[in-house]
PDB file of N, CA, C and O in Angstrom:
ATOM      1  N   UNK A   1     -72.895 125.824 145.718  1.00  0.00           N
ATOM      2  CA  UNK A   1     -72.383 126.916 144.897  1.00  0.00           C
ATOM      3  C   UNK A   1     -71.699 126.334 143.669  1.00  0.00           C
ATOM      4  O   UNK A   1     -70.765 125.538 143.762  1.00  0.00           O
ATOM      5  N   UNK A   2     -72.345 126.887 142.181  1.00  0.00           N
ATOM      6  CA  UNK A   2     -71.326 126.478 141.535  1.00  0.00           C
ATOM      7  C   UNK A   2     -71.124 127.550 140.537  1.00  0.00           C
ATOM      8  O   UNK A   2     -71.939 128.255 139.941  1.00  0.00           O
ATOM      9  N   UNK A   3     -69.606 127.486 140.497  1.00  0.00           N
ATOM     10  CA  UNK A   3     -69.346 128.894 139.653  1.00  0.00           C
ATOM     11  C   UNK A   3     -69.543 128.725 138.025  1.00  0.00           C
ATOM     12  O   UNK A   3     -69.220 127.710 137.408  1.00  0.00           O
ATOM     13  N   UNK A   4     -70.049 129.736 137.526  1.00  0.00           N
ATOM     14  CA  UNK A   4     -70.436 129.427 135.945  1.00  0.00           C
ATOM     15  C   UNK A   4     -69.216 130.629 135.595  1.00  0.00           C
ATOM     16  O   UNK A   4     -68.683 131.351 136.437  1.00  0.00           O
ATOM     17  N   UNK A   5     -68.941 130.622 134.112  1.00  0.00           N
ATOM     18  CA  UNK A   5     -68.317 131.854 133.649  1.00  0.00           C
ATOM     19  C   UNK A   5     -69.214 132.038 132.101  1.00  0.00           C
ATOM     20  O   UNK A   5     -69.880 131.207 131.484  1.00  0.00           O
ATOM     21  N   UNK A   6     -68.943 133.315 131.832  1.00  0.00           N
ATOM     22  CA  UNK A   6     -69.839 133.418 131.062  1.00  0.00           C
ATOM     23  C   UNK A   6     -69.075 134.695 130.115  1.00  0.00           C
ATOM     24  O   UNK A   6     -68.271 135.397 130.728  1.00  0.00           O
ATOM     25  N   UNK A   7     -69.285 134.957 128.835  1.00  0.00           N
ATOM     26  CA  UNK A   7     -68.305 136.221 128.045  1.00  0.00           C
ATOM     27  C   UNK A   7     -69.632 136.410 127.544  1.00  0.00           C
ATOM     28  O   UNK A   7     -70.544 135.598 127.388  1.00  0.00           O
ATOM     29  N   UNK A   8     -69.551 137.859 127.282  1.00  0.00           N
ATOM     30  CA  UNK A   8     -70.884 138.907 126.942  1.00  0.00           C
ATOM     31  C   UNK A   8     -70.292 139.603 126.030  1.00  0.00           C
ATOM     32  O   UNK A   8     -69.533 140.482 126.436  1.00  0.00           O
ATOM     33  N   UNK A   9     -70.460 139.420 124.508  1.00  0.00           N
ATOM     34  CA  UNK A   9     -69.431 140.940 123.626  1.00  0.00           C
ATOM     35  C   UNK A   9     -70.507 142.174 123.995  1.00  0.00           C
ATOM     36  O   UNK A   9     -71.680 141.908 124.260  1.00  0.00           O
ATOM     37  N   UNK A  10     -70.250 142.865 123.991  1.00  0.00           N
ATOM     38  CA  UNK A  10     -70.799 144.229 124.176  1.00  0.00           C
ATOM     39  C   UNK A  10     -70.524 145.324 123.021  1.00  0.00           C
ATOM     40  O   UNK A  10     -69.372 145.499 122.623  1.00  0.00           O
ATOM     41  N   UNK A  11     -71.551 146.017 122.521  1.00  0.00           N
ATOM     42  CA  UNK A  11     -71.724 146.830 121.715  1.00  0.00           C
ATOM     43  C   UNK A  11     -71.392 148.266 122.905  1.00  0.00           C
ATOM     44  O   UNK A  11     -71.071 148.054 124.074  1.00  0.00           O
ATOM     45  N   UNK A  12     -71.520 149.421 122.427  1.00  0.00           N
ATOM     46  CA  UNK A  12     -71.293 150.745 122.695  1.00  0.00           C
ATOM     47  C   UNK A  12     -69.937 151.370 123.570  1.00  0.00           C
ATOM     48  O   UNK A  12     -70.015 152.437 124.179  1.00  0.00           O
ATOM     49  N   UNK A  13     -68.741 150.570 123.534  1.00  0.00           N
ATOM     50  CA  UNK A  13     -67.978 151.010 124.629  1.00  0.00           C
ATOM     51  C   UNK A  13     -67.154 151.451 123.825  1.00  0.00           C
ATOM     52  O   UNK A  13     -66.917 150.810 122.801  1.00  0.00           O
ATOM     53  N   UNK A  14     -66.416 152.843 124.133  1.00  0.00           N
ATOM     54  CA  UNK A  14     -65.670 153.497 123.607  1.00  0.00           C
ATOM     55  C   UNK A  14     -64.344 153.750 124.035  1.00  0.00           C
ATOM     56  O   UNK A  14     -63.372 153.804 123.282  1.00  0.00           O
ATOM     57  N   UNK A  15     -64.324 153.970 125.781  1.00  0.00           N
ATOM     58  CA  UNK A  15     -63.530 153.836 125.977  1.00  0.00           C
ATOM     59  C   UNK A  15     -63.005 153.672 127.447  1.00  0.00           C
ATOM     60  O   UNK A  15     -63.717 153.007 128.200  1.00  0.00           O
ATOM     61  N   UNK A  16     -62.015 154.122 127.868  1.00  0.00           N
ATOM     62  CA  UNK A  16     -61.885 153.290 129.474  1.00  0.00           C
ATOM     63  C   UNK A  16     -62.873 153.955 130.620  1.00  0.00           C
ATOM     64  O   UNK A  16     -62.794 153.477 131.751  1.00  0.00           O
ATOM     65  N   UNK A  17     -63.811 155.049 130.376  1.00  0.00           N
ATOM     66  CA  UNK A  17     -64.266 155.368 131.166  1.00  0.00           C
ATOM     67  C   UNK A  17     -65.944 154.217 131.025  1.00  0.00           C
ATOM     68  O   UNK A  17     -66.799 154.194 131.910  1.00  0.00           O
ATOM     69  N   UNK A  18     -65.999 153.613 130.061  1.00  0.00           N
ATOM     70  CA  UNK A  18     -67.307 152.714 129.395  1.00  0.00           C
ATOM     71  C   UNK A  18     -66.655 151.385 130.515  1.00  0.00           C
ATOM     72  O   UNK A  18     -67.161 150.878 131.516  1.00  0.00           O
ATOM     73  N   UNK A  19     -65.762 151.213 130.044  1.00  0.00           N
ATOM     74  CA  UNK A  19     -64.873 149.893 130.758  1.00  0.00           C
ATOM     75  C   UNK A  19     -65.513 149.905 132.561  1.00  0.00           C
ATOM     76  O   UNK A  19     -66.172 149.096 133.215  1.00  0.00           O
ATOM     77  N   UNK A  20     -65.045 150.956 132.795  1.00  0.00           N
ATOM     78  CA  UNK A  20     -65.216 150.958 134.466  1.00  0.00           C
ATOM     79  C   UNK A  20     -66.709 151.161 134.657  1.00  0.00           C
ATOM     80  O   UNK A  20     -67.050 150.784 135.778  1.00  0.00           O
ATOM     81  N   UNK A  21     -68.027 151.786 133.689  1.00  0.00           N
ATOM     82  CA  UNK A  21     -69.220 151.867 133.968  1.00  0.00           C
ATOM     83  C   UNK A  21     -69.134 150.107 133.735  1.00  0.00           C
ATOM     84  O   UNK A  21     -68.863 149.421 134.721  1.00  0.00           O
ATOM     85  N   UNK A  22     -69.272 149.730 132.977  1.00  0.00           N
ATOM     86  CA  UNK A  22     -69.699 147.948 132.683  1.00  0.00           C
ATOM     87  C   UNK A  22     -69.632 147.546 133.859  1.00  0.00           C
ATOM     88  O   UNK A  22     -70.521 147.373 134.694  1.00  0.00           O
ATOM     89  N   UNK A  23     -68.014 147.328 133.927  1.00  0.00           N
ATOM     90  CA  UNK A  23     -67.200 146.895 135.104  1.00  0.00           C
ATOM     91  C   UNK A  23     -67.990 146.928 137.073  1.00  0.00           C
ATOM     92  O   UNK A  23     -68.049 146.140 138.017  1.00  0.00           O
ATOM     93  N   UNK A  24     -68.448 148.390 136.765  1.00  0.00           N
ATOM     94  CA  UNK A  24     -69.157 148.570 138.121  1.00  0.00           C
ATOM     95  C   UNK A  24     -70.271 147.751 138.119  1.00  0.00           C
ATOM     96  O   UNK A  24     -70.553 146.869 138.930  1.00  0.00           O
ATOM     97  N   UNK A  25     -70.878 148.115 137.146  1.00  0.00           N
ATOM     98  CA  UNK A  25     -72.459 147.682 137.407  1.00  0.00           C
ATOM     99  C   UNK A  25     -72.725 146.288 137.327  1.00  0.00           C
ATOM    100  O   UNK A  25     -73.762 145.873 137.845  1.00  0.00           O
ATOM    101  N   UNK A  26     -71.709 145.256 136.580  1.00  0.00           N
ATOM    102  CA  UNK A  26     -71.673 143.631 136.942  1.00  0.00           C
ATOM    103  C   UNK A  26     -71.391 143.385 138.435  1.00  0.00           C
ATOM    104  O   UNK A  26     -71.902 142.490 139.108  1.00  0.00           O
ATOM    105  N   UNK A  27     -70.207 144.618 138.999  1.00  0.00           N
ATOM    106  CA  UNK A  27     -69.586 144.126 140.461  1.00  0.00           C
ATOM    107  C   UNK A  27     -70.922 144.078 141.271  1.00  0.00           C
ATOM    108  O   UNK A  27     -71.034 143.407 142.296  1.00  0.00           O
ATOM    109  N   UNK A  28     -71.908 144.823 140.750  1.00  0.00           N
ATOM    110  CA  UNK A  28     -72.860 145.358 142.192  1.00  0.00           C
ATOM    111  C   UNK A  28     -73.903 144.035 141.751  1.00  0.00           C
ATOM    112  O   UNK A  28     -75.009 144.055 142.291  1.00  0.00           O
ATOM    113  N   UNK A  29     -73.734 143.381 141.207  1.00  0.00           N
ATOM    114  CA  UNK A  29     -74.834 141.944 141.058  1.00  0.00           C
ATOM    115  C   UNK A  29     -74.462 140.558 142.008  1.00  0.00           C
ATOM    116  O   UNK A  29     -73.803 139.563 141.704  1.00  0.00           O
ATOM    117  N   UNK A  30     -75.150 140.911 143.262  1.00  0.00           N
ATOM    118  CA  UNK A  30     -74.733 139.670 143.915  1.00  0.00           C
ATOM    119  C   UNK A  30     -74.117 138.540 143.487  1.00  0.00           C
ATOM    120  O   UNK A  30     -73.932 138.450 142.274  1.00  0.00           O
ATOM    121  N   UNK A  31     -73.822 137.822 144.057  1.00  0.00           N
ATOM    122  CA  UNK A  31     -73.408 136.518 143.260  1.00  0.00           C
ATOM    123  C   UNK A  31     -71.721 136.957 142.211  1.00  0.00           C
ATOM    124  O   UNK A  31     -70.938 136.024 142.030  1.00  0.00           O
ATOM    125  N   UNK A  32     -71.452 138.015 141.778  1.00  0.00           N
ATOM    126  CA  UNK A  32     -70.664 138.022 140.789  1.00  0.00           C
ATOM    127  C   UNK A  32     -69.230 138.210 141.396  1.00  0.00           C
ATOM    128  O   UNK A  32     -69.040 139.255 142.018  1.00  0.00           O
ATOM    129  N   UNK A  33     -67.870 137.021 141.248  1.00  0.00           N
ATOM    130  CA  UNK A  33     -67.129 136.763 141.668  1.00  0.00           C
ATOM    131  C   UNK A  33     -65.803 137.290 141.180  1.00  0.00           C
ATOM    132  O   UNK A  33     -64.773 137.251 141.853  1.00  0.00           O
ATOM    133  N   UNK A  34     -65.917 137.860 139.776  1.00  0.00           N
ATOM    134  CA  UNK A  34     -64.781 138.258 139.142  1.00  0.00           C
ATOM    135  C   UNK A  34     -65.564 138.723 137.379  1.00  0.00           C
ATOM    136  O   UNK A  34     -66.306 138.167 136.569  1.00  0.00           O
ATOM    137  N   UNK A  35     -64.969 139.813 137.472  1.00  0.00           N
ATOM    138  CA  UNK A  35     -65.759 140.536 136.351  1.00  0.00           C
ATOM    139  C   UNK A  35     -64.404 141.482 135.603  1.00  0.00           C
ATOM    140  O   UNK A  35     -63.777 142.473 135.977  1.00  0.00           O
ATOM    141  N   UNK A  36     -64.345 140.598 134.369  1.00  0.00           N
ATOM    142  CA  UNK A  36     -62.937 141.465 133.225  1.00  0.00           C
ATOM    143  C   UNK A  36     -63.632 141.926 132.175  1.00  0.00           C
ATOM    144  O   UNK A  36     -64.210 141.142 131.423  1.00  0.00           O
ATOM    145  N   UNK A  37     -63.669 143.541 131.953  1.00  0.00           N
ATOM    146  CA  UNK A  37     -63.882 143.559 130.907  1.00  0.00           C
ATOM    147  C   UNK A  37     -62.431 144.448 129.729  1.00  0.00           C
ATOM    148  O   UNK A  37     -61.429 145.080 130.064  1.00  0.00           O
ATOM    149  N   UNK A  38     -63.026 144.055 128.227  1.00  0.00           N
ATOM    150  CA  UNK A  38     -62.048 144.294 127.794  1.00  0.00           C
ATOM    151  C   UNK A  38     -62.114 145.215 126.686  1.00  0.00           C
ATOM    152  O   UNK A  38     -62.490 144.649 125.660  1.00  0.00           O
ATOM    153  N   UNK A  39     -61.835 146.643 126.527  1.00  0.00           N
ATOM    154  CA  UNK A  39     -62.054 147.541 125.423  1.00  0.00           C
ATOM    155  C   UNK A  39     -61.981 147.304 124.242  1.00  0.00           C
ATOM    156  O   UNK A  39     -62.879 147.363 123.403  1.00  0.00           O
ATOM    157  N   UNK A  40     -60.857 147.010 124.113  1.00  0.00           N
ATOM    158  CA  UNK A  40     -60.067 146.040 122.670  1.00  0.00           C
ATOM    159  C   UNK A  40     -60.849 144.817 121.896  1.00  0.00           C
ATOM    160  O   UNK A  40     -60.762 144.685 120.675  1.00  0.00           O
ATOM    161  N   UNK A  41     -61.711 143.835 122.826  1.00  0.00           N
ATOM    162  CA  UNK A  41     -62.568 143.039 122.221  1.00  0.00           C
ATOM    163  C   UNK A  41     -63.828 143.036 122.389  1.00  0.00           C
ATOM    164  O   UNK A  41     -64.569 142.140 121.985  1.00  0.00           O
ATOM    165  N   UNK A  42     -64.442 144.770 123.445  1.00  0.00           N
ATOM    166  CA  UNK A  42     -65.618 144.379 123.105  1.00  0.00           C
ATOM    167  C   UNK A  42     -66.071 143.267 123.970  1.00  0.00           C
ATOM    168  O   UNK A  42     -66.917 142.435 123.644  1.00  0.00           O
ATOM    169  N   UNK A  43     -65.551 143.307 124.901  1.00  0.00           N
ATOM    170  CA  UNK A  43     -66.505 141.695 125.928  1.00  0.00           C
ATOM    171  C   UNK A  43     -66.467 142.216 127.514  1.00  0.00           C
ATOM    172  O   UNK A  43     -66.137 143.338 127.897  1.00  0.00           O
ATOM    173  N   UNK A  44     -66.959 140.923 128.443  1.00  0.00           N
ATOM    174  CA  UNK A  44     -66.903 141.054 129.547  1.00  0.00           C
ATOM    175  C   UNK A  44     -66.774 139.550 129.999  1.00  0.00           C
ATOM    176  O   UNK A  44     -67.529 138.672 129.581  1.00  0.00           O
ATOM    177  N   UNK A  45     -65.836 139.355 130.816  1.00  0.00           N
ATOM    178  CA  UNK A  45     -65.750 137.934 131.111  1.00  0.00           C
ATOM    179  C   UNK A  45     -66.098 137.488 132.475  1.00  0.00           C
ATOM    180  O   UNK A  45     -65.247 137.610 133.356  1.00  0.00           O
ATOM    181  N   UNK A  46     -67.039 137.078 132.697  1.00  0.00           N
ATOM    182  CA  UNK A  46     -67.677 137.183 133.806  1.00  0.00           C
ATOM    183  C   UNK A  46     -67.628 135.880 134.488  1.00  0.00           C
ATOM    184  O   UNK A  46     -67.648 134.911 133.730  1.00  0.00           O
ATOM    185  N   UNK A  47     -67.552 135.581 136.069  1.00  0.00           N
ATOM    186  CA  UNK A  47     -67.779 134.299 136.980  1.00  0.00           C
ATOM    187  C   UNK A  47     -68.454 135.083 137.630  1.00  0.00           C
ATOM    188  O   UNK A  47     -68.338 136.275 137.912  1.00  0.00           O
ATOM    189  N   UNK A  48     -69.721 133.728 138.009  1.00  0.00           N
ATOM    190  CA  UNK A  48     -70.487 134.312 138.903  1.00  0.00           C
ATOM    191  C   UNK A  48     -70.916 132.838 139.670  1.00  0.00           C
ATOM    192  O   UNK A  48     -70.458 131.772 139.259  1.00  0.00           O
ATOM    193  N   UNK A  49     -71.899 132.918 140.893  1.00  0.00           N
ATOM    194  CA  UNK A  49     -72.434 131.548 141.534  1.00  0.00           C
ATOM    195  C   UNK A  49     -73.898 131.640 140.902  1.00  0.00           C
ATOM    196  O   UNK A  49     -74.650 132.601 141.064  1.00  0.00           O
ATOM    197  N   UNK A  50     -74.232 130.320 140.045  1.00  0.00           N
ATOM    198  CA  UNK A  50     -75.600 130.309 139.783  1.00  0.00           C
ATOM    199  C   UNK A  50     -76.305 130.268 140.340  1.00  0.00           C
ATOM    200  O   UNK A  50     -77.482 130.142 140.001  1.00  0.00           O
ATOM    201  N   UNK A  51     -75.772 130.381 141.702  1.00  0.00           N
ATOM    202  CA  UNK A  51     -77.299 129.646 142.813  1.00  0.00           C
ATOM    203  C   UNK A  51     -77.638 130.979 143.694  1.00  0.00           C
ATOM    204  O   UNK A  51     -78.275 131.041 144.746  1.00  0.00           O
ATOM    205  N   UNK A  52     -76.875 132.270 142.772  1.00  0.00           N
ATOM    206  CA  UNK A  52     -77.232 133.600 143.509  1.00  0.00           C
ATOM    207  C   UNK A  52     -77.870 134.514 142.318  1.00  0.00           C
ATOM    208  O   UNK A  52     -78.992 135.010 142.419  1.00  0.00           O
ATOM    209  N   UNK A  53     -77.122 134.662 141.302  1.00  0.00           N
ATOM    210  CA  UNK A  53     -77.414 135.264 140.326  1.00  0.00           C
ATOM    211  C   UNK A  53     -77.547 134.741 138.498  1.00  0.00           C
ATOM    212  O   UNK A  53     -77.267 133.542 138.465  1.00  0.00           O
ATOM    213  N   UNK A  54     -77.777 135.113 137.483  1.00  0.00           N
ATOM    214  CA  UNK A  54     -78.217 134.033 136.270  1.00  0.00           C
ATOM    215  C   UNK A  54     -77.534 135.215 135.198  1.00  0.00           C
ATOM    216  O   UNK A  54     -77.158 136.372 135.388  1.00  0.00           O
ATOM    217  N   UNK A  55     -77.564 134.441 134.135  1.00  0.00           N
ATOM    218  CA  UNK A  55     -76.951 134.898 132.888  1.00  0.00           C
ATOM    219  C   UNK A  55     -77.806 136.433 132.612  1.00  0.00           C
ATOM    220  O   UNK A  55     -77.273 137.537 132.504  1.00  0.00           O
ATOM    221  N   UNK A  56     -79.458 136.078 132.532  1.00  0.00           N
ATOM    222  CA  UNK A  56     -80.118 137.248 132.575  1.00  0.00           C
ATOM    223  C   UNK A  56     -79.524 138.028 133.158  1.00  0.00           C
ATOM    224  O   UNK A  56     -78.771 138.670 132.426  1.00  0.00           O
ATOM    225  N   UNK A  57     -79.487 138.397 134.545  1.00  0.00           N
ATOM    226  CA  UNK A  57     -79.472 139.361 135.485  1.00  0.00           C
ATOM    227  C   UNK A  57     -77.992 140.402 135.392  1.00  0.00           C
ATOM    228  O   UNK A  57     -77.602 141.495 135.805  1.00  0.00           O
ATOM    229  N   UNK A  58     -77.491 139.208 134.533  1.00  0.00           N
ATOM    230  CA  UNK A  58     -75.732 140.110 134.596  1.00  0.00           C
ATOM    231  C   UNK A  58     -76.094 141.326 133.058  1.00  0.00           C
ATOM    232  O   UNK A  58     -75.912 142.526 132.851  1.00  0.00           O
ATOM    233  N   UNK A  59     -76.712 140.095 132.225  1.00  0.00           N
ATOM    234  CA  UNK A  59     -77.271 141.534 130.933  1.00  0.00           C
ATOM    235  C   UNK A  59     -77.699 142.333 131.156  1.00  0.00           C
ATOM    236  O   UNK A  59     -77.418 143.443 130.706  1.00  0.00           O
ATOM    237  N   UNK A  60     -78.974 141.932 132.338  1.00  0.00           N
ATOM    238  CA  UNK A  60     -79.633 143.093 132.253  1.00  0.00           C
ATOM    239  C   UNK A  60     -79.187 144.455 132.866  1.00  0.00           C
ATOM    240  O   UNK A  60     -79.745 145.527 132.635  1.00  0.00           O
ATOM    241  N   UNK A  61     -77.769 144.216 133.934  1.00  0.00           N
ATOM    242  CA  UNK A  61     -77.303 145.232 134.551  1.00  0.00           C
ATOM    243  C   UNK A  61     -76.373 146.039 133.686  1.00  0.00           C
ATOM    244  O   UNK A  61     -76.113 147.232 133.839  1.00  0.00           O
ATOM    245  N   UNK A  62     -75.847 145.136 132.644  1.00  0.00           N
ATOM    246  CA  UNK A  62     -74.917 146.111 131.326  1.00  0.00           C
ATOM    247  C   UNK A  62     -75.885 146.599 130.738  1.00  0.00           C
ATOM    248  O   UNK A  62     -75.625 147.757 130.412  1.00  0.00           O
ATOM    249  N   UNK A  63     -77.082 146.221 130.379  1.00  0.00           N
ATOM    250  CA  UNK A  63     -78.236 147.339 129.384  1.00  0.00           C
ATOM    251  C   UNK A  63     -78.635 148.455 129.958  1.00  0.00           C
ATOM    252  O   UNK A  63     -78.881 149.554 129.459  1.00  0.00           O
ATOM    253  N   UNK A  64     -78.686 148.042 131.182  1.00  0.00           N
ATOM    254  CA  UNK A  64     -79.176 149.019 132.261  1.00  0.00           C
ATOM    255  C   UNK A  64     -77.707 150.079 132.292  1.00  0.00           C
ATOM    256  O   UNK A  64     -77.883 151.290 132.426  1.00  0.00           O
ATOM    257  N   UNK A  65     -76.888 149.755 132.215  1.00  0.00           N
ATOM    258  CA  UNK A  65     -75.973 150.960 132.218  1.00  0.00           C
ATOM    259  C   UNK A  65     -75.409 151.883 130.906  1.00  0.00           C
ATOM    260  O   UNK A  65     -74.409 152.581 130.732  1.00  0.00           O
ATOM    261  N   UNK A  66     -76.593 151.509 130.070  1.00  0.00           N
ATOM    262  CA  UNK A  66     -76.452 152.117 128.833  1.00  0.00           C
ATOM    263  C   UNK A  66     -75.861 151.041 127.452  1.00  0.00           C
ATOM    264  O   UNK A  66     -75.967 151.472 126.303  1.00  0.00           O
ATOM    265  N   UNK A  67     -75.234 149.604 127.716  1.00  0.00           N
ATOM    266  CA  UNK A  67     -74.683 149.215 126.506  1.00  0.00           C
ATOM    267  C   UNK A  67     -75.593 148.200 125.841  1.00  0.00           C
ATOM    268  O   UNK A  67     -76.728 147.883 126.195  1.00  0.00           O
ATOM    269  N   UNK A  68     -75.022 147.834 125.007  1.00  0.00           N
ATOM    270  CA  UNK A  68     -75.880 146.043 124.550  1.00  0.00           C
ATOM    271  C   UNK A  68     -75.047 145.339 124.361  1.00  0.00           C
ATOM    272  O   UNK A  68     -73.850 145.382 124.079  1.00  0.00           O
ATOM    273  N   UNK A  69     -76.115 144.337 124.622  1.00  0.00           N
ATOM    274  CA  UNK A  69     -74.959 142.455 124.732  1.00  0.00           C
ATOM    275  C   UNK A  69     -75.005 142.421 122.668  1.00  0.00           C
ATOM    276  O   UNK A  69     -75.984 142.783 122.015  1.00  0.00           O
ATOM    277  N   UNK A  70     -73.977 142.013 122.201  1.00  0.00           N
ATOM    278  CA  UNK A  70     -74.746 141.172 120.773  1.00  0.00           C
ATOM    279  C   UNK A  70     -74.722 140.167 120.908  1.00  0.00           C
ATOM    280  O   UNK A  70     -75.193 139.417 120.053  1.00  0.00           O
TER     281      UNK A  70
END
């Protein structure tokens, strides 16, 4: 197991109810160990184990919940 961390700025979040959609939909990606995101800058600061889940898979679950990575 080795833990990676990784920050994602994110386009479309407005406001704390955007926060907790992000927020959910990284938690539900196996592998993901601790997931901050932050309204104010626009990011998500993510740890996860590479040997479960990948940089892809965490984007693709924030696009999938409506936002974009820039």
């Amino acid at each position: 197991m080795t833990t990676q961390t990784l920050t994602l700025n994110i386009d479309g979040m407005t406001c704390g109810g955007c926060v907790k959609s992000v927020t959910n939909a990284v938690n539900q990606v196996a592998g993901v160990q601790n997931c901050e995101v932050s309204l104010e800058q626009s990011q998500a600061v993510i740890q996860f184990d590479d040997g479960v889940t990948s940089e892809t898979a965490l984007k693709e679950a924030i696009e999938d919940s409506g936002y974009d990575i820039k």
